[in-house]
N, C-alpha and C positions, 0 to 999 in steps of 0.2 A: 368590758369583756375583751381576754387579749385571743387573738387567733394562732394557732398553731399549724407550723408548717410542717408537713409532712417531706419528706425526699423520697425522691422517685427518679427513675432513670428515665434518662432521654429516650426518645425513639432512635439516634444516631447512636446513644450509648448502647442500647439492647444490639444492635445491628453489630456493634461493633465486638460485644461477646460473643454473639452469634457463631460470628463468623473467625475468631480465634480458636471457639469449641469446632469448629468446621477442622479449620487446621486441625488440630491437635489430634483429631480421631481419622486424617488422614495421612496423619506420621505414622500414627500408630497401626491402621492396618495391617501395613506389610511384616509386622513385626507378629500382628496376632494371626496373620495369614500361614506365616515362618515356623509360629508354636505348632499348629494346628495340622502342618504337616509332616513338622516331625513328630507331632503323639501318631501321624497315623501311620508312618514311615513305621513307627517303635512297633506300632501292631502290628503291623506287615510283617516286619522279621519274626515276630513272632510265632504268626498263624505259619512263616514257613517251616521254621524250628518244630512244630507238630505236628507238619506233614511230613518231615524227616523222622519223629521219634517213629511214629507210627510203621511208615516204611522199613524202620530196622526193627522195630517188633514184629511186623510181619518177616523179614529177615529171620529173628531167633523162633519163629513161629516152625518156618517150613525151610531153613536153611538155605532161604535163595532173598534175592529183595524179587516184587513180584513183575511177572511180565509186561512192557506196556503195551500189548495187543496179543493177539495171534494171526499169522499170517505165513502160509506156508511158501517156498521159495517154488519159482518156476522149475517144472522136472523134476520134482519132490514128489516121491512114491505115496506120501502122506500127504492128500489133496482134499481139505475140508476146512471149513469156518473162515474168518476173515472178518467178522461183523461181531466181534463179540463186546464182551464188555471189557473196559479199559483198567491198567493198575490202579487207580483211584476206586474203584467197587473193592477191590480186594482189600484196601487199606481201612474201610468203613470199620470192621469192628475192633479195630483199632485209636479209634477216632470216638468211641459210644456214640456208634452208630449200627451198633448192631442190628437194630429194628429195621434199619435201611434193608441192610444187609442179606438181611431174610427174605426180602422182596423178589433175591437178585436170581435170578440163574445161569451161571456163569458160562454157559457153553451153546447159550442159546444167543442169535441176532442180538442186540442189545433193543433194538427197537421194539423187538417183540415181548421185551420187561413191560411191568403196567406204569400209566401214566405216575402212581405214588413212588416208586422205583426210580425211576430216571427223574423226577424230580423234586430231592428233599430240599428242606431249608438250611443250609450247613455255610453257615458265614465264613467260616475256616476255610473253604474254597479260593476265599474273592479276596483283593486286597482294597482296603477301604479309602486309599487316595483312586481309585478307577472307580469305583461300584459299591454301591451294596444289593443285597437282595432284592430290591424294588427292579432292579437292573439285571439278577442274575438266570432271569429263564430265556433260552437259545432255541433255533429249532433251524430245519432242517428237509429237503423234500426228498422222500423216500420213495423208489417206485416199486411197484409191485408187478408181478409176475412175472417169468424166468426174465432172469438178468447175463447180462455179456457185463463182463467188468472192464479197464483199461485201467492204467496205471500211470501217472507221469511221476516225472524222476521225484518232486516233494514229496513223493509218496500217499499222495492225493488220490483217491477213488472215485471213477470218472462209471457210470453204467448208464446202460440204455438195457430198454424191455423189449419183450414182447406184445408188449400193448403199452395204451396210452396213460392206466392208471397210476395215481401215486396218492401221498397223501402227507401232510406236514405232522414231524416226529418233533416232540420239544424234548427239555430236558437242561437241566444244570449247568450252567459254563465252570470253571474256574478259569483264575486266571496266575494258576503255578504250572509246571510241566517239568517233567520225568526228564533227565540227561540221558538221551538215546546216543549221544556220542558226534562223530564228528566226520565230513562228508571223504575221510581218507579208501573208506572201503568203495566210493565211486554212485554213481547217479545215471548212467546210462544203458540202462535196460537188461540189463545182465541180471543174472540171479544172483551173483554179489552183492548188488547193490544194497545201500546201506539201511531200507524200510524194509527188505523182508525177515523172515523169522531168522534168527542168531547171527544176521551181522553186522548190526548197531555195536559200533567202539565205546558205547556209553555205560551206564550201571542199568538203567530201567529202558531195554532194549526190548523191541518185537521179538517174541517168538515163534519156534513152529510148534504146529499142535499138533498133540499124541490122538490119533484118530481109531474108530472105531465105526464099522459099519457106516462109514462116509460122514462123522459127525465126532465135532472134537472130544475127546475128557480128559484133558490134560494138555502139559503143555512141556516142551523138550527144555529148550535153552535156560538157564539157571543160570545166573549171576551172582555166587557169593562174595563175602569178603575176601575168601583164600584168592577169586580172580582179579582182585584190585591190586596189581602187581603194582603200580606207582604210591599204593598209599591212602587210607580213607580219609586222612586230612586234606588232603590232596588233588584228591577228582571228586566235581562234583558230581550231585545226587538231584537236586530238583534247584528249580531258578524261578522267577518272574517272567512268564508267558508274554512275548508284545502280542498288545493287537493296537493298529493305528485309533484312534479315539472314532474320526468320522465311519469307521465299520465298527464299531461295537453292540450286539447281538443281531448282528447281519453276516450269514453265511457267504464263504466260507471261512472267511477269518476269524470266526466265532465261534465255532460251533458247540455243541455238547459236549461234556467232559470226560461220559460215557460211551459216546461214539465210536467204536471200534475201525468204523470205514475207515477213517482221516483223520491220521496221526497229528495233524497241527491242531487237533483238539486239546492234547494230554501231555506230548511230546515236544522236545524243542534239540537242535544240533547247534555247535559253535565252530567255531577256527576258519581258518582260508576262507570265504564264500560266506561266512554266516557268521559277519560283527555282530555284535550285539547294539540294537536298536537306539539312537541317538534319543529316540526321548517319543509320548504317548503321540506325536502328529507327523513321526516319521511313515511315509506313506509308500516307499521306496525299497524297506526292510527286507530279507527273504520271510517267506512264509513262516518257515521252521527256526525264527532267531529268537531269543531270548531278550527280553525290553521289559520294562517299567513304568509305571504313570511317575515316579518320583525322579525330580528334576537331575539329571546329570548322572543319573548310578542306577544300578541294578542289584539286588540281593542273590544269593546264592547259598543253598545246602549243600555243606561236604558228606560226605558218606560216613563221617565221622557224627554226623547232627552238629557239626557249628556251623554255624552264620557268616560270610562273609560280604563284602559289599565293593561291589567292580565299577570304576569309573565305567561311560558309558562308551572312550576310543580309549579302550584297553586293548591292548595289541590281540588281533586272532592267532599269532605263534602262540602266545601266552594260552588264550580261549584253548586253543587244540590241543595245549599240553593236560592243560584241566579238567576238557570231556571226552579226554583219551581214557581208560583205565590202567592201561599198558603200554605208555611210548616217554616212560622219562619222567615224568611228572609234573607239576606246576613247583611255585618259589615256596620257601620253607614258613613265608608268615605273609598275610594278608593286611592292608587296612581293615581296621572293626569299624 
């Protein structure tokens, strides 16, 4: 009887594929790391591009693009709201979100909408190199009973009560934001300044509310296209919101999206004082800048609905020409 030899690998041979297949699928990460971020870079532009359509359909809706708060100026004969709900609720049934939409009531506290109201599941919000939905509910401590408000220049809302009570408000983050413009109308406590109603140099600026019996229903300042005197290719319309990564849904750099208080929910300014954020671990940032989770760039909606993409030491002369509506313009063509 003859014996047949079977071949079989070493123990030193196994070890030694092993460990080539080791290599090879740590060349290769970074490469499938690279894919993974640009498909989610590609959806990013994209969920912005349909916060933009949306925004100009609310535009050919009611002939303005919509408010992004209400907030009346100090010594405004018209002295009411300030908590309402943010231009994001107005763009919902724009979005088939109508259902949301119906929840809302536009002239009431925002906190005082129901907990299904302030918070839907609307992925279109979040960009998915930061977040997803698992990530996207924020909150907030609200106090109750009469309130004294204070103001500081970020246009941040600061109160204290009458009492001790309060109570934690949740609600939706995104993380795009409305071009309220840019810090040339000023920051130091004047009724100028560039958070109260009508004097954001941006497209989706605070306004003041048309008041009734001490209580808004309406709203004054209107932004249309006829006031984009540099051009809707031109100035933008909505960017990518920073928040540093170690505050992410931790107030205040988080907050609700629907939040009327604090504008660095919804809202973002550029130029002089307000680079745009080096990158998601810039911890340094102003509040109100505009930043990215994706590596070295920032996207951006023109008013026009295109997409552009801004290094992230893109000159602030440039920034302030672009979230001007009216001082000159930005360059005649962008990187895509």
């Amino acid at each position: 009887m003859t014996r047949r030899h079977q071949k079989a690998f070493t123990l030193i041979e196994l070890l030694i594929v092993i460990v080539i297949i080791g290599l090879l699928a740590a060349m290769l990460m970074p490469a499938i790391s690279s894919a993974r971020e640009a498909a989610r870079r590609t959806q990013c532009v994209n969920r912005l591009r349909q916060l933009a359509v949306a925004t100009e359909n609310h535009h050919s809706t009611h002939q303005a693009f919509p408010p992004a708060r209400l907030m009346s100026r100090p010594g405004d004969s018209n002295q009411c709201g300030g908590a309402e709900a943010t231009w994001l609720v107005r763009i919902l049934p724009y979005l088939e979100e109508e259902h949301v939409y119906a929840k809302w009531n536009l002239y009431r506290p925002w906190h005082e909408n129901s907990d299904e109201a302030r918070n839907p599941q609307i992925a279109g919000f979040l960009c998915p190199s930061r977040r997803g939905l698992d990530r996207a509910e924020v909150s907030r401590e609200v106090a109750k009973g009469k309130l004294t408000t204070t103001r500081a220049a970020c246009g941040c809302v600061y109160t204290t009560t009458d009492n001790d009570s309060s109570e934690i408000i949740t609600g939706i983050a995104t993380d795009y934001a409305g071009n309220h413009g840019d810090m040339s109308p000023g920051a130091t406590g004047r009724s100028s300044d560039f958070y109260y109603g009508g004097n954001g140099t941006g497209v989706i600026i605070t306004s003041r509310p048309a008041c009734h019996a001490n209580q808004p229903v309406s709203w004054i300042d209107r932004i249309s296209d006829k006031k984009i005197k540099d051009g809707m290719s031109k100035t933008i319309l909505l960017g990518e919101r920073h928040v540093p990564r170690s505050r992410l849904q931790k107030f205040p750099d988080d907050p609700p999206a629907f939040d009327g208080d604090y504008l660095g929910g919804f809202a973002r300014i550029a130029g002089p004082g307000a680079p745009i954020a080096f990158g998601p671990t810039d911890e340094y940032a102003s509040p109100l800048a505009f930043g990215s989770a994706h590596p070295g760039v920032c996207n951006f909606a023109m008013a026009d609905c295109s997409v552009v993409t801004l290094a992230t030491d893109t000159s602030t002369r440039l920034l302030e020409k672009l979230s001007h509506r009216n001082n000159g313009g930005g360059p005649d063509s962008f990187p895509r």
